[in-house]
C-alpha positions as CSV (number, residue, x, y, z in Angstrom):
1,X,50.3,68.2,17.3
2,X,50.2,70.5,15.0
3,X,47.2,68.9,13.0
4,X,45.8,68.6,16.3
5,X,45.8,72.4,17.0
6,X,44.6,73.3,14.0
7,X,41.3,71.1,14.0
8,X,40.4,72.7,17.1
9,X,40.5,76.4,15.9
10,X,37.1,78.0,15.9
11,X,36.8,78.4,11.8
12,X,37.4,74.3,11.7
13,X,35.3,73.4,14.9
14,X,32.4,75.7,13.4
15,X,32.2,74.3,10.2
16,X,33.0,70.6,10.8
17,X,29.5,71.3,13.2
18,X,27.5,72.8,10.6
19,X,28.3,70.6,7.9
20,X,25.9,68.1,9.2
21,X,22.7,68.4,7.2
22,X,20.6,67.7,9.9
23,X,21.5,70.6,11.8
24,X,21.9,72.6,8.6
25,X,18.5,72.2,7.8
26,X,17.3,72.7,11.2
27,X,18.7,76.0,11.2
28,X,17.0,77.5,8.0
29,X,14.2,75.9,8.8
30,X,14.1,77.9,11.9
31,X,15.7,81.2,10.0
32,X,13.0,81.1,6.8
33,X,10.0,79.1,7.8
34,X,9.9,79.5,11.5
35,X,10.7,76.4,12.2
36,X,8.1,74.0,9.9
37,X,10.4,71.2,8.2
38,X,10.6,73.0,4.4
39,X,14.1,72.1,3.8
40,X,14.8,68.3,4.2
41,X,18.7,66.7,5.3
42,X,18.8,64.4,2.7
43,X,17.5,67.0,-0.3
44,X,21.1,68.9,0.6
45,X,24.2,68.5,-1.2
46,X,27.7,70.0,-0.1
47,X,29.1,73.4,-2.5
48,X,32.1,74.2,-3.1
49,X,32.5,77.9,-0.6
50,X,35.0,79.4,-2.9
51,X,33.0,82.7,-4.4
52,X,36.3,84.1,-5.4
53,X,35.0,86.5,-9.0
54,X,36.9,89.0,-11.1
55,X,35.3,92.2,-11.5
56,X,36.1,93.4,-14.8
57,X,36.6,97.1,-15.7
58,X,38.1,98.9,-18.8
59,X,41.5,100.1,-16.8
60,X,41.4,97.3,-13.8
61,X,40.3,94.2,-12.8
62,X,39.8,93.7,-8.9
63,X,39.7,90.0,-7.2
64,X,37.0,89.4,-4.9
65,X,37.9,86.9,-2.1
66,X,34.3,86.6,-0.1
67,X,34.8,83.7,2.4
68,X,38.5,84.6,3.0
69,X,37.7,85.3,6.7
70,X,34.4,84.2,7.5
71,X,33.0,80.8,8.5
72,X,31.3,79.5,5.4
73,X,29.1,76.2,4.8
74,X,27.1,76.1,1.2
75,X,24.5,73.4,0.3
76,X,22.3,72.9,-1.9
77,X,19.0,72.0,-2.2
78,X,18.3,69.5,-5.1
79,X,14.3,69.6,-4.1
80,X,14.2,73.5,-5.1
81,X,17.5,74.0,-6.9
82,X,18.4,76.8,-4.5
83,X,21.9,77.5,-2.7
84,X,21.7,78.0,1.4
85,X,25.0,79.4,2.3
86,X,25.9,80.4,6.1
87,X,28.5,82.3,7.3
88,X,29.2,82.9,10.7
89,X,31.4,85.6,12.4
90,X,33.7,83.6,14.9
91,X,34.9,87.1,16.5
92,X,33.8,87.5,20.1
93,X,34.8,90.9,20.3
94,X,34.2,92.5,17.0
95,X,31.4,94.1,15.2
96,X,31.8,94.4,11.2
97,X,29.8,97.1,10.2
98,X,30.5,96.7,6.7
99,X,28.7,93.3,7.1
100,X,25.3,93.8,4.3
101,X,28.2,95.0,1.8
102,X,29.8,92.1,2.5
103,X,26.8,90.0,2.0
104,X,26.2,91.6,-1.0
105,X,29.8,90.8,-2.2
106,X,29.4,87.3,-1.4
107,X,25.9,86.8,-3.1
108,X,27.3,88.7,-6.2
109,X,30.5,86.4,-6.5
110,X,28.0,83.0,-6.7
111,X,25.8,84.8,-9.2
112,X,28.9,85.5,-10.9
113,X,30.3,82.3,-10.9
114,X,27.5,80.7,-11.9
115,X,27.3,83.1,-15.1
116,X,30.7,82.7,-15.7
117,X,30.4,78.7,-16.2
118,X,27.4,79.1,-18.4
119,X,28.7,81.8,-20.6
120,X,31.6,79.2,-21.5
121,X,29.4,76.9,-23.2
122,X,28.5,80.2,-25.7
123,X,32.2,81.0,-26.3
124,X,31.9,80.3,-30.4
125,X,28.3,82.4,-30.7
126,X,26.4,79.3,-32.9
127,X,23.1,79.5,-32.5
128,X,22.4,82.8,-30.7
129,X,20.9,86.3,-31.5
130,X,23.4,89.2,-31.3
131,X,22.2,90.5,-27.9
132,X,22.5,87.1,-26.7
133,X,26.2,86.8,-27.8
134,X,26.9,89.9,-26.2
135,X,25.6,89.0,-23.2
136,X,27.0,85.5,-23.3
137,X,23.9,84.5,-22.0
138,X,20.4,82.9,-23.8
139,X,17.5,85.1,-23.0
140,X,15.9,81.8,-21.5
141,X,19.1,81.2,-19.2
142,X,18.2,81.2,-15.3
143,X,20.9,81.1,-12.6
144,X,20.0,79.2,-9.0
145,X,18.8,81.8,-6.5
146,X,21.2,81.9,-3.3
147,X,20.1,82.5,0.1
148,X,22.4,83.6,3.1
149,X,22.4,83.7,6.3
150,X,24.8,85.2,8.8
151,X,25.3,84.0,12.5
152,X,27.0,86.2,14.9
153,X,28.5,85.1,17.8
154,X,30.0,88.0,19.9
155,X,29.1,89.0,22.9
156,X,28.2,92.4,22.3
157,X,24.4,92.7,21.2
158,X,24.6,93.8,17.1
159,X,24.7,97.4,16.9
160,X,25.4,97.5,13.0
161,X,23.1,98.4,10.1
162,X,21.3,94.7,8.7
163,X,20.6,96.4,5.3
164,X,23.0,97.8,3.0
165,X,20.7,101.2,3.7
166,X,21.6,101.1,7.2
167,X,25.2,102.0,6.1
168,X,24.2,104.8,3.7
169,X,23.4,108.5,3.9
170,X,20.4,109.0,1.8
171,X,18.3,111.8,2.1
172,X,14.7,110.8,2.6
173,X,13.3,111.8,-0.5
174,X,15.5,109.7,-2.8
175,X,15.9,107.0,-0.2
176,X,13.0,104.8,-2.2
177,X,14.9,105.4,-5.6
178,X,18.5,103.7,-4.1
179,X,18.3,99.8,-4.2
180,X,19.1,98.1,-0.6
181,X,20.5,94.9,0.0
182,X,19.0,93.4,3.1
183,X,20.8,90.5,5.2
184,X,19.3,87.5,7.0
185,X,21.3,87.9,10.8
186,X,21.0,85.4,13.6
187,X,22.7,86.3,17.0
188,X,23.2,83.4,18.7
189,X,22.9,84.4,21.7
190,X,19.9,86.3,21.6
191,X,17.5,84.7,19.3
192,X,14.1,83.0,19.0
193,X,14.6,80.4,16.5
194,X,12.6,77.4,16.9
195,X,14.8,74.5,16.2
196,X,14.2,70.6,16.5
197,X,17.8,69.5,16.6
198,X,18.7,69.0,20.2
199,X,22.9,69.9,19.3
200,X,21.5,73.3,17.8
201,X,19.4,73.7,20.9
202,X,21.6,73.5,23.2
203,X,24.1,75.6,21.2
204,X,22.4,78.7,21.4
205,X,21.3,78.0,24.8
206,X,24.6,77.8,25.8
207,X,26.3,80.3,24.0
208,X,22.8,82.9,24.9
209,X,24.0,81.7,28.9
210,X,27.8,82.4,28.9
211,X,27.5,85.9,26.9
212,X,24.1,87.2,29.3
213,X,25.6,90.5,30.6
214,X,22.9,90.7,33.4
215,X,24.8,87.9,35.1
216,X,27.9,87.8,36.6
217,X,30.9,85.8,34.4
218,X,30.6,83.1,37.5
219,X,27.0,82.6,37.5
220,X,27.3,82.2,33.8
221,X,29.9,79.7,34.0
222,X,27.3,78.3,36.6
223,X,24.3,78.1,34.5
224,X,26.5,76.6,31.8
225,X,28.3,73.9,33.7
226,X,25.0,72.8,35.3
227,X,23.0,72.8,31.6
228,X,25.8,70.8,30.0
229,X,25.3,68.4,33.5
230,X,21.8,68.7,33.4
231,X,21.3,67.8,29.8
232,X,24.3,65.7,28.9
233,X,25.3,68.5,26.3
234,X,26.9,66.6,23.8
235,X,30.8,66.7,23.3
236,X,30.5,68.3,20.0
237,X,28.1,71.3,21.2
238,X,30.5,71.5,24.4
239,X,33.6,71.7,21.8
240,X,32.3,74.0,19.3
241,X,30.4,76.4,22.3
242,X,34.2,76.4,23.5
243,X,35.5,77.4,20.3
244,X,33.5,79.8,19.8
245,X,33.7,81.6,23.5
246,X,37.6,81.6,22.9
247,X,38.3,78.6,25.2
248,X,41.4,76.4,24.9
249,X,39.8,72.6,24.8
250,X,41.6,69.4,24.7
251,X,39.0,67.1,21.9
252,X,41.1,64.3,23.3
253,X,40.7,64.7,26.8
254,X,36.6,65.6,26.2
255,X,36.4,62.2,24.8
256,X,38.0,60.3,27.2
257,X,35.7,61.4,29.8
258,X,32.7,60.1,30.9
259,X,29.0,62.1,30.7
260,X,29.5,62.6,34.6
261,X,32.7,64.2,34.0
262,X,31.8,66.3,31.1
263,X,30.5,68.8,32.7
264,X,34.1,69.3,34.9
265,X,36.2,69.7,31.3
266,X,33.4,72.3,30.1
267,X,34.4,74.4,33.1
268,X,38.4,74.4,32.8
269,X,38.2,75.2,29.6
270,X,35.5,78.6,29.9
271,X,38.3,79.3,32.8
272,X,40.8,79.1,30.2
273,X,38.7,81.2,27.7
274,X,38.2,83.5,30.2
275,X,42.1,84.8,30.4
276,X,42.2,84.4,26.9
277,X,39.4,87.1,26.5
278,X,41.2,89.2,28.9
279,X,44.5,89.1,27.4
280,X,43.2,90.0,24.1
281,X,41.1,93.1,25.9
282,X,44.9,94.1,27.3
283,X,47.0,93.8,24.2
284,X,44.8,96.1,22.2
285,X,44.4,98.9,25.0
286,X,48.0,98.4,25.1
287,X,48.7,99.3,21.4
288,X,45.6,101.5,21.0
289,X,47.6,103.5,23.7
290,X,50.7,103.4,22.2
291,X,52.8,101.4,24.4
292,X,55.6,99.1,23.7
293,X,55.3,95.6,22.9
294,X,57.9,94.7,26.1
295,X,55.3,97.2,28.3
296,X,52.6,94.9,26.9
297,X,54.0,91.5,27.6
298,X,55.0,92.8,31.4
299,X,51.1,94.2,31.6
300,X,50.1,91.0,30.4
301,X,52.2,89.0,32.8
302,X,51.1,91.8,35.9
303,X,47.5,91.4,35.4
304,X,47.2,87.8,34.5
305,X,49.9,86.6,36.8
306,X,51.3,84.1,33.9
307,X,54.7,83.5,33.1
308,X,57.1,85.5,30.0
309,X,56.3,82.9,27.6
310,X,52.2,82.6,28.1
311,X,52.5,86.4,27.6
312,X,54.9,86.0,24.7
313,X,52.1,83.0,22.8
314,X,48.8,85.6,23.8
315,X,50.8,88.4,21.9
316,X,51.8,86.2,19.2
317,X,48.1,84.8,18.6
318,X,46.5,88.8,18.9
319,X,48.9,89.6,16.0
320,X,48.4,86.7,14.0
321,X,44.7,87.2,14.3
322,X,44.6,90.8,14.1
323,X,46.4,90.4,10.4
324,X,44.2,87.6,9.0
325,X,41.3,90.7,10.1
326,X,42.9,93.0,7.9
């Protein structure tokens, strides 16, 4: 039950989805190359997604973690020897602002990492020139460029800066001198990516439908339920669209059921997605406001009309959350 629960979070439905390397490709062939076939499935290999560096300093030495909590799937291409690495932001509610810093971070650590492998095989200095040996590095020594893209998921359109100088306060006249560090950033529910892959197609058509503020949350759920009918939406779109939205979704049950009773499963579980999204809304208010947690829970079970213990699991999820954030 337990291994069960787990393979359904959103970080483990997400990237069991994009680790397929036709939908992989699909989608940086729509992000870089406006959707002409440049990058080829069977060219890509699978990375290790661990960019965890040490920065070194005379007084301190500082770990970077940089996938700790983001979504992130790396491949490589053995056609151009470059790195594609995608990391998507699973957080409906939540806008990192510090996200091209972050990027940066993360494209540093597999620069470093890469530099750090090489520089081993120069440990004992035979056969290079002084600078080279202080560099721990041959002059001629290339590392594999690294390309990342971010997908965001939330509901809220981005409102954050895609460059790092979006985040800084530079006056004009030296703002050419100050290096930037610009970010590749698909919303994915307000995009025009040309994709091929029918899963990624319907992906972002669904998730674009159920996060449209200019509809009402039931005709959303409407639009949805009839494009998963319409379309006979696959069962891993429908469980990773789910995931993502916050719904509660039962794999097992999706499987049992047939393609005309897909559609049925897809709405119980936005229903239950729905409270979920609600609760969260209500727990934070709660604390931003400086209430109790037993004021909470009774708030929770007030507004929600659930029982003590559905109240008790929402709070216990918000916190567990709300700490693997920090």
């Amino acid at each position: 039950m337990l291994e069960e629960k787990r393979n359904n979070k959103p970080d483990v439905v997400l990237k069991k989805y994009w680790e397929n390397k036709e939908r992989f490709s699909d989608f940086f062939n729509a992000v870089l190359f406006d959707g002409k076939t440049v990058i080829r499935p069977e060219e890509l290999e699978d990375l290790d997604t661990d960019e965890s560096s040490i920065l070194e300093h005379k007084n301190y030495a500082e770990t970077l973690k940089a996938s700790r909590d983001n979504i992130a799937i790396c491949k490589k291409s053995t056609r151009y020897g470059i790195n594609f690495v995608m990391l998507g932001m699973e957080s409906q509610e939540h806008i990192h602002y510090a996200m091209p810093m972050r990027i940066m971070g993360y494209d540093y650590g597999a620069y470093k990492k890469q530099y750090d492998n090489n520089a081993v095989k120069y440990k004992n200095g035979k056969g290079l020139s002084s600078d080279e040996f202080l560099s721990k590095m041959r002059k001629t020594d290339k590392f594999i460029p690294v390309i990342t893209a971010v997908i965001y998921y939330g509901e809220r359109p981005w409102d954050g800066a895609v460059s790092l100088h979006g985040m800084l306060d530079i006056p004009k006249q030296f703002s050419r001198y100050v290096n930037d560090y610009k970010m590749i950033l698909i919303e994915a529910g307000n995009n025009n990516l040309k994709l091929h892959n029918v899963n990624n197609r319907d992906l972002f058509n669904l998730v674009g439908m159920l996060i449209d503020k200019r509809e009402t949350p039931g005709k959303r759920k409407e639009q949805a339920i009839h494009y998963v009918k319409k379309n006979h939406v696959d069962t891993t779109v429908i469980r990773t669209v789910t995931s993502v939205m916050n719904s509660k979704l039962d794999c097992q049950l999706l499987e049992r059921k047939g393609e005309n009773e897909m559609f049925t499963v897809f709405e119980e579980t936005w229903k239950e997605g729905e409270q979920a999204g609600r609760a969260e809304e209500i727990i934070a208010a709660g604390y931003e406001f400086g209430l109790s947690e037993k004021t909470i829970l009774e708030r929770l079970q007030k507004k929600l009309a659930i029982t003590p213990q559905q109240a008790q699991e929402y709070l216990a999820t918000y916190t567990k959350e709300t700490e693997q954030r920090c």
